[in-house]
C-alpha positions in Angstrom: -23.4 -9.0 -38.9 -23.7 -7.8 -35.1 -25.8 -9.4 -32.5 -26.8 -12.6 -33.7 -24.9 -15.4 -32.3 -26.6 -17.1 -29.5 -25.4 -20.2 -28.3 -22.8 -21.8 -30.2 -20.3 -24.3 -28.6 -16.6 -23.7 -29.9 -14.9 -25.6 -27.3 -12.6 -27.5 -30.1 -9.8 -26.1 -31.6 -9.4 -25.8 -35.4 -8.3 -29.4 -36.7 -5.6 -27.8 -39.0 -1.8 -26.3 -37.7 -2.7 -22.6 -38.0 -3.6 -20.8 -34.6 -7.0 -21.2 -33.3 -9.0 -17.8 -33.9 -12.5 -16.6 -33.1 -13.2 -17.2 -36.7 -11.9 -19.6 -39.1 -9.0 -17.6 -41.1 -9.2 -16.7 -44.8 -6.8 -19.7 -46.5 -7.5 -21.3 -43.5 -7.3 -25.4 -44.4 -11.1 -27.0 -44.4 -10.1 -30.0 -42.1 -12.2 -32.8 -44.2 -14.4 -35.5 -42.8 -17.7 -33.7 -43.1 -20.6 -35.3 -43.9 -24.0 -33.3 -44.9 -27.7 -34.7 -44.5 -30.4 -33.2 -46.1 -33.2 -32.3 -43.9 -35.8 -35.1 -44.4 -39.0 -32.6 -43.8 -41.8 -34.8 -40.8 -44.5 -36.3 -42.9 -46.7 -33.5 -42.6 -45.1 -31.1 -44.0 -47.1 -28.8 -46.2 -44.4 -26.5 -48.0 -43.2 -26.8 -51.3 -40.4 -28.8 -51.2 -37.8 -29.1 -53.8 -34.0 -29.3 -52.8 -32.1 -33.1 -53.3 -31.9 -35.1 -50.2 -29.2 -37.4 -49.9 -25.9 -37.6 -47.8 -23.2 -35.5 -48.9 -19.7 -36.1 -48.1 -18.0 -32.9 -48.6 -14.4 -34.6 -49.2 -15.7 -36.2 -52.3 -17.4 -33.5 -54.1 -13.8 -31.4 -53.1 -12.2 -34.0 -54.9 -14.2 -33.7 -58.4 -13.5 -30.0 -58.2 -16.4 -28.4 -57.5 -16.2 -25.7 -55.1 -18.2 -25.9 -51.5 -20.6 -22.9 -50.2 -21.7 -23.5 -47.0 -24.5 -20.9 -45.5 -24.4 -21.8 -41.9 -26.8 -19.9 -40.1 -29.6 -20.0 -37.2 -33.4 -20.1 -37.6 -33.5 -17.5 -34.7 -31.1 -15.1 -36.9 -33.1 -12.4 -38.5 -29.6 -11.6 -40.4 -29.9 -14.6 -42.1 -33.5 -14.9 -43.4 -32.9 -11.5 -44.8 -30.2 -13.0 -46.7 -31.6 -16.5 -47.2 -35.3 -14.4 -48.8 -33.3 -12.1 -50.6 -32.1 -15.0 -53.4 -28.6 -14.2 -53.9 -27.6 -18.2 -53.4 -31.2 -19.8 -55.2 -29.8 -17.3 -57.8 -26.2 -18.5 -57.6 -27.8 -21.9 -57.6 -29.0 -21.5 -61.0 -26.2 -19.9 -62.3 -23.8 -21.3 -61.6 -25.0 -24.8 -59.3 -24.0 -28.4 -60.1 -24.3 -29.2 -63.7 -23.6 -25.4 -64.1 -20.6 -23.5 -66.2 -18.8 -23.0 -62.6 -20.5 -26.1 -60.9 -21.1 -25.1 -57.2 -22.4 -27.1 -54.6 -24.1 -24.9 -52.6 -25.7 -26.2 -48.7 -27.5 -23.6 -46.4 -26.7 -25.4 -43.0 -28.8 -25.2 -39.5 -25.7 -24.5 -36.8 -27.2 -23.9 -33.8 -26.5 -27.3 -31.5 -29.3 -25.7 -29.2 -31.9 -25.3 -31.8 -34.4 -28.4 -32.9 -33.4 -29.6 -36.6 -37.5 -29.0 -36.8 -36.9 -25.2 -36.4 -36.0 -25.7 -40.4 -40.2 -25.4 -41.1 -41.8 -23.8 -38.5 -39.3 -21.5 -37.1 -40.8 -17.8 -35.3 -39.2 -16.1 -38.4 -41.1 -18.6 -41.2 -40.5 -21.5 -43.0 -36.7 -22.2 -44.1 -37.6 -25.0 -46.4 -40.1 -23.7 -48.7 -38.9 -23.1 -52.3 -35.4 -23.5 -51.6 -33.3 -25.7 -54.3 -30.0 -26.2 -52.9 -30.2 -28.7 -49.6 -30.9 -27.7 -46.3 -29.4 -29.4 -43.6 -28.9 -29.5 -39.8 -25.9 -30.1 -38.6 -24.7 -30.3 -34.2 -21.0 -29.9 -34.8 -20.2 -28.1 -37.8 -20.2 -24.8 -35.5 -17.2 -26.2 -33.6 -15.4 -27.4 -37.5 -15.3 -24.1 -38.1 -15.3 -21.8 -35.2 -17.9 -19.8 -35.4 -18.1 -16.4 -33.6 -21.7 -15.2 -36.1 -24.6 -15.9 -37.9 -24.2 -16.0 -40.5 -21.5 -17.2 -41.5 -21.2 -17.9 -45.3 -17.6 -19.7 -46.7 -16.5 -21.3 -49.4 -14.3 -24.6 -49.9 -11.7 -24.5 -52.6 -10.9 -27.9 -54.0 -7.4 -27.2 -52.6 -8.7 -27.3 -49.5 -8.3 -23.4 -48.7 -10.8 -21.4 -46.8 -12.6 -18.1 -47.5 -15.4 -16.4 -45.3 -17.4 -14.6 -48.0 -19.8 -13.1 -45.7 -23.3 -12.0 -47.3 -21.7 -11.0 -50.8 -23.4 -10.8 -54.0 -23.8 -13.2 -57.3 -21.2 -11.9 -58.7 -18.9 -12.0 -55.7 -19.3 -15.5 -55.4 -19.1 -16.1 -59.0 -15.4 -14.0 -58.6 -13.9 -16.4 -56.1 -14.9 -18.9 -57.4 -13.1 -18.6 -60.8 -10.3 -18.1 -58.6 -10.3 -21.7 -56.9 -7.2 -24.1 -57.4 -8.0 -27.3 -58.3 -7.5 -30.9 -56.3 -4.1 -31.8 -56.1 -2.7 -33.4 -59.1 1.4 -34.3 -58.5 2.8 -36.9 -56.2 5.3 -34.7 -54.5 4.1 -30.4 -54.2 5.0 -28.5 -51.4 2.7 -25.2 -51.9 3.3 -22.0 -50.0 0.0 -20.4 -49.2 -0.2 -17.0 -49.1 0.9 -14.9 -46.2 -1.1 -12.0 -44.2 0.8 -8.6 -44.4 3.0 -8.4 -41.3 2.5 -4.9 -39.3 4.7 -4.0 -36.8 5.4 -0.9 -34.3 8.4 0.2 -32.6 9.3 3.0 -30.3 12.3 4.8 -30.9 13.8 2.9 -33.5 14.1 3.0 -37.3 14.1 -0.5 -38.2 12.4 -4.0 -36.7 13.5 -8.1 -36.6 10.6 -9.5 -37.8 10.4 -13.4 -37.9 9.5 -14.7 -41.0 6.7 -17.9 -40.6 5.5 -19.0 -43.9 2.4 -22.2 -44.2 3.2 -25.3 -46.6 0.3 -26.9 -47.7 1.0 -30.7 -49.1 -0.3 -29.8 -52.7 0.0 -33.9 -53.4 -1.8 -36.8 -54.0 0.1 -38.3 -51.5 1.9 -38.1 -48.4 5.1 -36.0 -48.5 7.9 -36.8 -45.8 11.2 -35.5 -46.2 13.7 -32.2 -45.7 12.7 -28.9 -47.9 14.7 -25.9 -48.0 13.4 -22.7 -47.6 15.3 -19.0 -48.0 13.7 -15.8 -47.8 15.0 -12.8 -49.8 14.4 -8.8 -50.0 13.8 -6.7 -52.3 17.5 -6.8 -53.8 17.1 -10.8 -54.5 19.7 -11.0 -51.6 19.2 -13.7 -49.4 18.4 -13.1 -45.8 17.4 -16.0 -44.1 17.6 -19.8 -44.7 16.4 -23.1 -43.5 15.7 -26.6 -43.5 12.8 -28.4 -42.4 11.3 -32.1 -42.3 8.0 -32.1 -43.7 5.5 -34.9 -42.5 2.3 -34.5 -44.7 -0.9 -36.0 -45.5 -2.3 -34.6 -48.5 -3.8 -31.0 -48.1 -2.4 -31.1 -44.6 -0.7 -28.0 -44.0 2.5 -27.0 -41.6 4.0 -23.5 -40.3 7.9 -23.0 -40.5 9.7 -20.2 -39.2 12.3 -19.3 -42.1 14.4 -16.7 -40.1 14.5 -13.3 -38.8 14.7 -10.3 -41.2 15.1 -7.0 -40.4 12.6 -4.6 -42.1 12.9 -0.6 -42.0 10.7 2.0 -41.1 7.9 2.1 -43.9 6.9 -0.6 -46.7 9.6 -3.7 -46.7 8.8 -6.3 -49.1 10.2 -9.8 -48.8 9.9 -13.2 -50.8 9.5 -16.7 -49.3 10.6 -19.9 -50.9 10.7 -23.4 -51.1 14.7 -23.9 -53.0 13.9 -28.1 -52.8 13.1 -28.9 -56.5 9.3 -30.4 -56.5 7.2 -31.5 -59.0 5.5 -27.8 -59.4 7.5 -24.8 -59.1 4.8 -22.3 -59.2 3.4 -22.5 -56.4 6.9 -22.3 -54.1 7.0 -18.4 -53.9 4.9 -16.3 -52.0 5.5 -12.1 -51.8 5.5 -10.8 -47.6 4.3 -7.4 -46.8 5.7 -6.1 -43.5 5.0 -2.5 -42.6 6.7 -0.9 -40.1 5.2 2.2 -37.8 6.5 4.4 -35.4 5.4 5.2 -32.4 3.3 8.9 -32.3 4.7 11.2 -29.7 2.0 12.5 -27.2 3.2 15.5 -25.1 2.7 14.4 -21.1 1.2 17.3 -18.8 3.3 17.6 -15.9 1.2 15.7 -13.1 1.5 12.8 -15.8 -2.3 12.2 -16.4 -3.8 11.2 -19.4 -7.8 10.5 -20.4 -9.1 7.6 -22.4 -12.4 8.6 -23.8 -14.1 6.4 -26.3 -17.4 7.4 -28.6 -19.0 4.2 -29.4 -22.1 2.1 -31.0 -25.2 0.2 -28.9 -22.8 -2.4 -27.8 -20.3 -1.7 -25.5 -19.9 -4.5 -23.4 -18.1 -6.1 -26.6 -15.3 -3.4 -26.0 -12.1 -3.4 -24.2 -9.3 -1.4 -24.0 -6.1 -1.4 -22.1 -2.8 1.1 -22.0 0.4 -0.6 -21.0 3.7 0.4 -20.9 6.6 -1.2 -22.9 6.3 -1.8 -26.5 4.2 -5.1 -27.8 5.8 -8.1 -28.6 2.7 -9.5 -30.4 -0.7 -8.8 -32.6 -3.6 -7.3 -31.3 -5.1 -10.4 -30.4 -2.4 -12.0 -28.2 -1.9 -8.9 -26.3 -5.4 -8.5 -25.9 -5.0 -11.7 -24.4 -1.7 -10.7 -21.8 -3.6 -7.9 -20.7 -5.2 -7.5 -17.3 -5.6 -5.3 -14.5 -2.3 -5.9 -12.6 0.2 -5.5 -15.8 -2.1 -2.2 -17.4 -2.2 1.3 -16.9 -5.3 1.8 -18.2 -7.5 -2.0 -18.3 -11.3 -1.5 -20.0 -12.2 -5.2 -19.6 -14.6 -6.7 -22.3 -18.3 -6.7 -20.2 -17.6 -3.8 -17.6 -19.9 -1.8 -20.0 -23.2 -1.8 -20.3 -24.8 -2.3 -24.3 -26.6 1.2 -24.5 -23.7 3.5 -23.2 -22.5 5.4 -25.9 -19.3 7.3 -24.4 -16.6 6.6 -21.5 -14.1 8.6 -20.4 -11.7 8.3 -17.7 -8.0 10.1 -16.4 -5.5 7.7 -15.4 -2.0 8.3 -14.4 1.4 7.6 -16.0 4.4 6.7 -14.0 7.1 7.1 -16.7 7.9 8.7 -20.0 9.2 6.4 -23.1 7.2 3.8 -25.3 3.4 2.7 -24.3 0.9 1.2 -26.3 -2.8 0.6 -26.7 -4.7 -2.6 -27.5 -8.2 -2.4 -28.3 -10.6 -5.6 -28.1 -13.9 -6.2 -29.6 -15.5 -9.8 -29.1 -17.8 -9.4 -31.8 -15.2 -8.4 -34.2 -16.5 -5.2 -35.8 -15.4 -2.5 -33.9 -17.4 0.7 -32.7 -19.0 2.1 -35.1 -21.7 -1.0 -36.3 -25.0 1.1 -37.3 -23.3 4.3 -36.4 -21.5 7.2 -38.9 -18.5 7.5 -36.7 -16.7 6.1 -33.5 -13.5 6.6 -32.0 -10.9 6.3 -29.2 -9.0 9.4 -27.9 -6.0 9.1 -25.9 -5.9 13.0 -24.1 -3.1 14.5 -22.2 -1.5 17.7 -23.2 -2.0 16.7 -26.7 -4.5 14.3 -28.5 -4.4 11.7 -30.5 -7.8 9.8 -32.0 -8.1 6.2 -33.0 -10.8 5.3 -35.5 -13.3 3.5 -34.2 -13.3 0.7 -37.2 -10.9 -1.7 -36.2 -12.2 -4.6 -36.3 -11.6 -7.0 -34.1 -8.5 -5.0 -32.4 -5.5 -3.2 -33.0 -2.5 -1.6 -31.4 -1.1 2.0 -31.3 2.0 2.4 -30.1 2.7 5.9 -28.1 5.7 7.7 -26.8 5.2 9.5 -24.0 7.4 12.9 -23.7 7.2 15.5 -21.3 6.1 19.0 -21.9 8.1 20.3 -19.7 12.1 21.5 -18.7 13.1 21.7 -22.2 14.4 24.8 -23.5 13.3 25.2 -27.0 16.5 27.6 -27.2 18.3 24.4 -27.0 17.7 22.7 -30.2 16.6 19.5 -28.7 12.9 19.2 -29.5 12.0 16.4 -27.4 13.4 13.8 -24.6 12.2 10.5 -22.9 13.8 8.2 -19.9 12.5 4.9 -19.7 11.6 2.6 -18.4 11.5 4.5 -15.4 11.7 3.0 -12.5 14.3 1.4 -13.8 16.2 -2.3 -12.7 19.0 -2.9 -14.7 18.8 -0.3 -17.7 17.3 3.0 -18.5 17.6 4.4 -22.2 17.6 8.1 -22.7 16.4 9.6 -25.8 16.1 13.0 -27.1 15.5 14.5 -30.5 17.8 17.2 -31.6 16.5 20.2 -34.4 20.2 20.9 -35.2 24.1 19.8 -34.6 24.9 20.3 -30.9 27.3 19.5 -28.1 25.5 16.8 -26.3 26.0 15.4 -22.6 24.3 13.0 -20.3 25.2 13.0 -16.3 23.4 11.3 -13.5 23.4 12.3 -9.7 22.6 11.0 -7.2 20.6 12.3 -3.5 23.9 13.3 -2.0 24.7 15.3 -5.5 27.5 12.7 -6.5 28.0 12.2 -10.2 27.5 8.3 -10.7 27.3 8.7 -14.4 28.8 10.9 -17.3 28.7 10.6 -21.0 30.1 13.5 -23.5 28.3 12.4 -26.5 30.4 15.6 -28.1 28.8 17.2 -31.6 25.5 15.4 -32.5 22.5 15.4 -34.6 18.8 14.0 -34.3 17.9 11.2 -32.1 20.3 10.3 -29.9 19.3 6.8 -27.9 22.1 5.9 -24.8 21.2 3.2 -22.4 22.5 3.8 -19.0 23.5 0.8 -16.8 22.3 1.0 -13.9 22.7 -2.6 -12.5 25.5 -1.3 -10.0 23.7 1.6 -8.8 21.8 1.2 -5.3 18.3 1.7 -5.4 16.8 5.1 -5.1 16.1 8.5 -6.5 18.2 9.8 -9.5 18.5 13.1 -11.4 19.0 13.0 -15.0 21.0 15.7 -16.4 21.1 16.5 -19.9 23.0 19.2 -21.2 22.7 20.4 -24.7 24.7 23.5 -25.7 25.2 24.6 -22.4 21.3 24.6 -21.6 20.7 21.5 -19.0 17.1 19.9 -18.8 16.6 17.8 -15.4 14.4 14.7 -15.5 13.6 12.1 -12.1 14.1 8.6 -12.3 13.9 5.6 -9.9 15.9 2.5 -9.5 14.5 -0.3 -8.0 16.2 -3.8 -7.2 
């Protein structure tokens, strides 16, 4: 839900070994050692008050397997009285609570440090107490446990530890997951793989992608675990493509991230298996299916004086946005490259704040150096995109062609672009398209062009004083053609680019800097 976290301190990391995020991760690993207290209502008090008081340590009830709901919220939020008066958890409660066929425990829990525990009955948006049968608690810290970026913020705790935001879902989504718990840990010695996110990646100019391949083993055991596992990871053929051996050190429920290997996956759906190959005392639980998609790049025609416009079409809040266009392709997810973006290293740098909430559109022409592989990242700090409360958002990215982004993305996403000039080829040719880059260039410069059809290829570059310092006769050839130049031994300057396809030559600039 949008605009409705106030003040929240998240200065601590997540107390478990998977990367800290702005919200606690779905099979994320609860970290334990949280203790609930009811809310003891002041003496006068004049609701109706009904729920158990009591101190409730979370680990324990884990332990008896009974799932955990936590409703952490903010008496400010008007989000989360909706939610809290519209009965979907009193109902839950009696369905399904402690002592129930799925027996729940189910806490609705203050999480605003800033806010006075006394908020719970006389808060500006009414009394949080009255009627309510689970417990209500206040709680200074649990914000930071769990990272919280909203309110509100409803999860549940599997028995097994695992994490899931369910958000403000219904009866029967809460009844769903939690059929779908795993119980406490049983066996001395389990290694469990938990399942893995799919992997998306983009590339520029290439069919295929090395992926690595990083897999989370949760200590599934009653005790600790401390010794070497192997691991392998195959394809979709059974073969194996990747191997290795790790030391686990594990308390129980604990969890730990090992990098298997590399794999390379191909342009489209791949599908790959991870494994633990030790034998353990549960074998079920060692496999785990990985997704990785891979994209291309989309081609977007350059006009010849090399400007493009970012426009963007956007909800009330725009200072949660921020986009930036860089050149290169990205070595990471949205969110880390996000985070290597600034004005110095972008193209095109949109920081989060440098719009005000209210504007609606932005658009702005910025200009591109070089041809070849760019990408965008898009940001939002809130984590729901551009379009919250409205029927349609997007980004364009204009030049002498367009391409438009969706505007629900989420939190962020990238789109990788390869910039080609409109210009200079002869469509007589049979070559349909061609890029330099990157351009300037220090040590290397790849040229790539798309052929239509067979035909007699060849690349030449000249220097100022028209002296050929480079020739290659690529001879009879079909499709892309990708040749990296070396330029390393050439002095800096201004070179032309010559490529010839069936006798028709098309002449592109480039620049070599030391």
């Amino acid at each position: 839900m949008k605009k409705v976290l106030q003040t929240v301190a998240v200065a601590f990391g997540l107390m478990f070994a998977t990367s800290a995020q702005a919200q606690l991760p779905d099979n994320g690993i609860y970290p334990g050692g949280l203790i609930i207290d009811s809310y003891q209502p002041s003496s006068g008090y004049a609701g109706n008050h009904i729920y158990n008081m009591g101190a409730w340590n979370i680990d324990s009830i884990l332990d008896s397997g009974t799932p955990v709901i936590l409703d952490l919220f903010a008496t400010w939020c008007s989000p989360c009285w909706s939610y809290h008066q519209g009965g979907t958890l009193e109902n839950l409660y009696d369905s399904q609570g402690w002592g129930g066929p799925n027996n729940v425990a189910i806490f609705a829990v203050e999480s605003d440090p800033s806010t006075a525990a006394s908020q719970l009955e006389n808060s500006s948006l009414g009394d949080w107490i009255n009627n309510t049968k689970y417990p209500m608690a206040n709680h200074n810290t649990i914000a930071a446990m769990f990272n919280l970026a909203y309110y509100p913020t409803i999860v549940m705790i599997c028995p097994d530890r695992t994490v899931t935001e369910m958000g403000q879902t219904t009866e029967t989504g809460f009844t769903t997951a939690i059929n779908n718990c795993a119980a406490p840990a049983t066996n001395a010695n389990d290694p469990k793989l938990l399942s893995t996110s799919p992997i998306n990646v983009v590339v520029c100019n290439q069919s295929s992608a090395d992926v690595d391949i990083v897999v989370t083993v949760q200590n599934y055991s009653t005790a600790t675990i401390n010794g070497s596992y192997d691991f392998e990871i195959t394809d979709a053929s059974n073969n194996i493509v990747a191997t290795t051996t790790v030391t686990l050190n594990l308390t129980p429920y604990n969890v730990q991230d090992v990098t298997i290997g590399t794999v390379t996956a191909n342009m489209g759906a791949n599908t790959f298996t991870a494994r633990i190959t030790t034998p353990n005392d549960d074998l079920t639980n060692d496999s785990q299916t990985i997704s990785v998609s891979v994209s291309g790049a989309e081609d977007l025609m350059i006009t010849p004086d090399m400007n493009v416009r970012i426009e963007l079409n956007m909800d009330a809040y725009a200072s949660e946005v921020g986009v930036a266009l860089r050149e290169g392709i990205p070595a990471g997810d949205a969110a880390s490259e996000w985070a290597a973006a600034n004005s110095g290293n972008s193209i095109a740098y949109i920081a989060q704040g440098s719009m005000s909430n209210g504007t609606s559109s932005f658009g702005q022409d910025y200009t591109i150096n070089n041809y070849g592989c760019h990408f965008l990242v898009t940001y939002d700090s809130f984590g729901d995109g551009i379009t919250y409360q409205y029927s349609s958002g997007n980004l364009k990215l204009i030049s002498h062609t367009t391409s438009t982004v969706p505007g629900g993305w989420g939190d962020g996403l990238i789109k990788a672009y390869n910039f080609k000039s409109t210009v200079g080829i002869d469509e007589n040719s049979g070559m349909s398209s061609l890029s330099i880059y990157p351009n300037p260039a220090v040590n290397f410069t790849n040229v790539v062009l798309n052929l239509t059809q067979e035909a007699n290829v060849s690349i030449s570059v000249v220097n100022t004083l028209g002296q050929t310092v480079y020739i290659n006769q690529l001879g009879n050839v079909n499709g892309t053609q990708n040749v990296q130049i070396n330029t390393v031994d050439l002095e800096e300057g201004i070179y032309l680019v010559n490529v010839t396809v069936n006798g028709n030559t098309t002449t592109q600039r480039i620049s070599i800097i030391k």
